[in-house]
Steps between C-alpha positions, in 0.01 A plus 500: 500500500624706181824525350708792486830589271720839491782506244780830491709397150718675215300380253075472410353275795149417340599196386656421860227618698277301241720175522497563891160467530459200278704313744286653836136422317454237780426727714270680359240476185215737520694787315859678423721794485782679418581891518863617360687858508724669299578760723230697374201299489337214686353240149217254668315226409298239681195348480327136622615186389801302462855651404437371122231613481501857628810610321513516106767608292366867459488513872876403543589752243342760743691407762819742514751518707789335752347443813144382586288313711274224423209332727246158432200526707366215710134555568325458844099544502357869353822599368486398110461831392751598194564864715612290734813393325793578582740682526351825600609824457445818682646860321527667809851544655679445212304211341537140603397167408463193733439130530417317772472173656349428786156633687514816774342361839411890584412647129131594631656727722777603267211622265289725777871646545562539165123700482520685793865595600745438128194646312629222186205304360454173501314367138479106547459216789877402439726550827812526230319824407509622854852400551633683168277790661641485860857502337443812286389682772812433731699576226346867493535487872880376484591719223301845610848660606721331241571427157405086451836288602529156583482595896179692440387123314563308752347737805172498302563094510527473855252760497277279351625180699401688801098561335476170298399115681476215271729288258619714247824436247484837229657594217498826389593770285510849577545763187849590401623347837545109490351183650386492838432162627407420867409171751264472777667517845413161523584330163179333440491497157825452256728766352879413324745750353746393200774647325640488149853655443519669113744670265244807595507475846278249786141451427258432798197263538243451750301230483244258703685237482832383371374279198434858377876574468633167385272547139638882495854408566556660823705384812315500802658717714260438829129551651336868580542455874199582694448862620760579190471721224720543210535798207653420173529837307528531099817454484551172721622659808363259757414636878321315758376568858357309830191681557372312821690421772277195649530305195358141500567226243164346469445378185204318337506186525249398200734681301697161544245298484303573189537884406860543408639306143722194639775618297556801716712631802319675767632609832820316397284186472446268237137488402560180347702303751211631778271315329739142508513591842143486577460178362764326675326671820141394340561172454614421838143551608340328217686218575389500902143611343464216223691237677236225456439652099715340205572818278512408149587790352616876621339781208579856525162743446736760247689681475622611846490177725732357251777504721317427832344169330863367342626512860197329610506240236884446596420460883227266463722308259173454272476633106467876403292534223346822312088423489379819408549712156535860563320754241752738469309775390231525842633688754624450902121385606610641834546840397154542273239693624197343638375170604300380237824570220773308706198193497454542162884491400601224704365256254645724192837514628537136620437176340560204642755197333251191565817231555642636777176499692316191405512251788762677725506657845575836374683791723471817362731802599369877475708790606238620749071450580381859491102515425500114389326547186780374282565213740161397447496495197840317441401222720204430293668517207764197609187305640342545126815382351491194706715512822388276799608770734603787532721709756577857493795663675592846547828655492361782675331530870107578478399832377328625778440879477513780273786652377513888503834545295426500137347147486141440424406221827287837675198289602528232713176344395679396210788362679400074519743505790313765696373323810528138355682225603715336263209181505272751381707674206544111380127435507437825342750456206428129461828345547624148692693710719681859567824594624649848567871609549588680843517855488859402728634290218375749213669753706838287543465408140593939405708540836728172374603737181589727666565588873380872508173395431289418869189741405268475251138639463316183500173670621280297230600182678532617906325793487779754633531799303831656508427828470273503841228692307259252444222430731179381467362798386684530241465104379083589545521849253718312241273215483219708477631675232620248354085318497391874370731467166384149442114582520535834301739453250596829308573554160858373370524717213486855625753770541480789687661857316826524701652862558779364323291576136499094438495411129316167437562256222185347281508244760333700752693331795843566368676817688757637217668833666761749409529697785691839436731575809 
């Protein structure tokens, strides 16, 4: 999970792109990035670390220009190098820039391709560098005979479409052309377009979600479809194409859950009223589950099950209270690398308010049970402030198996649902008692927004992968790789000397570039 933002304007859009990404942090922490044009030149910056903290005043000043791309990295394990952060940029065709979220099922063999047959080469472990690759290559291949035009764009799209497996939603930038922005066939992960009419003419933004273009101002004019690509040029001319025929709407389904901001549209879906939904649907089966159990209290685990637990709370007909204190300033414990940090933060980021636990049957609602750690954790933390018992319900089904689309669950060993029963994840956790929502209901719970939506890649709950290129195999070499970067961790801090003459900052993991077109 990353998040990714594109903006075409008649006016300086480093502020945008800046305030953009601000408001799309929650999906990713580990580090930042925005690359502008003029026309002329491609102005980059990025490094790791939070959006305040990788961009300065003197770095804003360096970014020129009216259109511009912007990307927040979310890490998964062996990928926390600062050359990894995005965007990327390649200067052959043409130059381009891209951001990407998402996570190529097929980049291994995308990479022997890209060594043997599109002689490009490949300088880091991140697929989004073989995807910017792939798609400068079938833009020399689309453009060989021609001048660049919008129809040669979008050939080397479905071009790439035709090479490329995965989740992927890009932005892009390619020199002196415009924005290209494209959507996996199947829509797995999210991509919205808005629209802002001026005295100047219409500016453009995409964006990973919607919340994105409510801060900016913009009207949300719909959702990248899948298999679509759209082209923006410098001067706001908008073009867009259908670049796969056997399109499928499948979209994530955590994104509902836990990923997206509850504040934003997906899909033409309320994230927010998804979430009420699931607790109406949730508490149906706590009630059948706890029937014998006097609930004293319903408390959310924050942020994100806040709207599950209200619903709960209101089902039940028992009190909602808040019982834990959020530290603001540690980050989605989900989304951190490595075990032994999301322990560690647990405790830092939640504290528990002693009163609403002492002497009560507590329930506590989480968005979703992924590795169990924070679970853990929280339930001890409510039996040290006093409750009698304690329940734990889950607005999502069990996390069951890895996810391969941009979300770090690749080892099933870590999953506490893997091959338990639900009598087993209690014991192991430490609670009174466990209850799961329905994968059914969590689907009915999107599907009830809106009617288009029957599909959804659900694969870290039921296992099917919707892009049929996952086997066994390929869940074996992932975890294996994934054990590898854990036992023989690498250095964080180096960067490798790009061909693109990088210029680095006194902070040796900031990228600062000027890149002459």
């Amino acid at each position: 999970m990353c998040g990714v933002i594109g903006i075409v304007s008649n006016n300086p859009v480093n502020q945008m792109l800046y305030d953009g990404l601000l408001v799309l942090q929650h999906r990713g922490q580990d580090a930042a990035g925005i690359v502008t044009t003029d026309g002329n030149r491609f102005y980059m910056h990025k490094n790791n670390g939070l959006v305040k903290d990788v961009f300065q005043t003197r770095h804003m000043r360096n970014l020129i220009g009216n259109a511009g791309i912007a990307h927040v990295r979310y890490p998964t394990a062996g990928s926390s190098s600062a050359a990894e952060a995005q965007p990327f940029y390649v200067n052959s065709p043409y130059g381009i820039v891209l951001g990407h979220n998402g996570n190529l099922t097929n980049s291994a063999k995308l990479k022997q391709e890209m060594f043997q047959q599109d002689l490009r080469h490949i300088n880091t472990n991140s697929d989004s560098e073989v995807l910017i690759n792939v798609l400068a290559h079938e833009l020399v291949e689309s453009s060989k005979k021609n001048v660049l035009t919008t129809d040669v764009i979008f050939d080397a799209a479905t071009s790439l479409y035709h090479r490329c497996s995965g989740a992927f939603a890009v932005v892009s930038m390619i020199a002196n052309f415009g924005l290209l922005a494209f959507r996996d066939p199947h829509g797995i992960r999210p991509l919205v377009i808005g629209k802002r009419e001026t005295g100047d003419g219409p500016e453009y933004v995409v964006a990973s979600e919607s919340v994105a273009l409510d801060v900016l101002g913009f009207d949300l004019l719909r959702d990248v479809d899948p298999g679509e690509a759209i082209f923006i040029d410098l001067n706001g001319n908008f073009y867009s194409k259908k670049c796969v025929k056997n399109k499928q709407m499948s979209p994530c389904i955590f994104e509902y859950v836990y990923l997206a901001r509850p504040d934003s549209v997906l899909d033409g879906v309320s994230v927010y009223q998804t979430r009420l939904n699931m607790g109406d649907s949730l508490a149906k089966k706590i009630k059948d589950k706890f029937k014998n159990e006097k609930i004293d209290v319903v408390i959310p685990i924050p942020d994100t099950s806040r709207p599950s637990a209200l619903q709960v709370a209101l089902q039940l007909k028992t009190d909602f209270k808040e019982g834990f204190v959020k530290n603001r300033y540690i980050g989605r414990t989900f989304i951190m690398p490595g075990q032994a940090t999301r322990k560690k933060s647990v405790r830092q980021k939640l504290n528990p308010i002693a009163i609403e636990f002492k002497n009560k049957n507590v329930l506590l609602i989480d968005d979703s049970i992924v590795r169990g750690t924070t679970s853990k954790e929280i339930v001890e933390m409510a039996r040290e402030a006093g409750a009698k018992k304690v329940f734990l319900a889950s607005a999502a089904p069990p996390v069951k198996f890895p996810n391969v689309y941009g979300i770090d669950m690749p080892s099933r060993n870590e999953l506490i649902a893997h091959n338990k029963t639900v009598e087993e994840i209690c014991k192991d956790i430490g609670a009174d008692g466990v209850v799961y929502q329905d994968i059914d209901d969590l689907k009915a719970n999107i599907t009830k927004e809106n009617k288009k939506l029957n599909q959804f890649d659900a694969s870290c709950f039921d296992g099917n992968y919707v892009t049929q290129d996952i086997d066994e195999n390929y869940l074996n070499l992932i975890e294996s790789i994934r054990a590898d970067s854990v036992n023989h961790t690498k250095p964080q801090n180096s960067i490798t000397q790009l061909d693109l003459n990088l210029i680095t900052s006194e902070d040796n993991n900031t990228i600062d570039d000027v890149i002459e077109l």
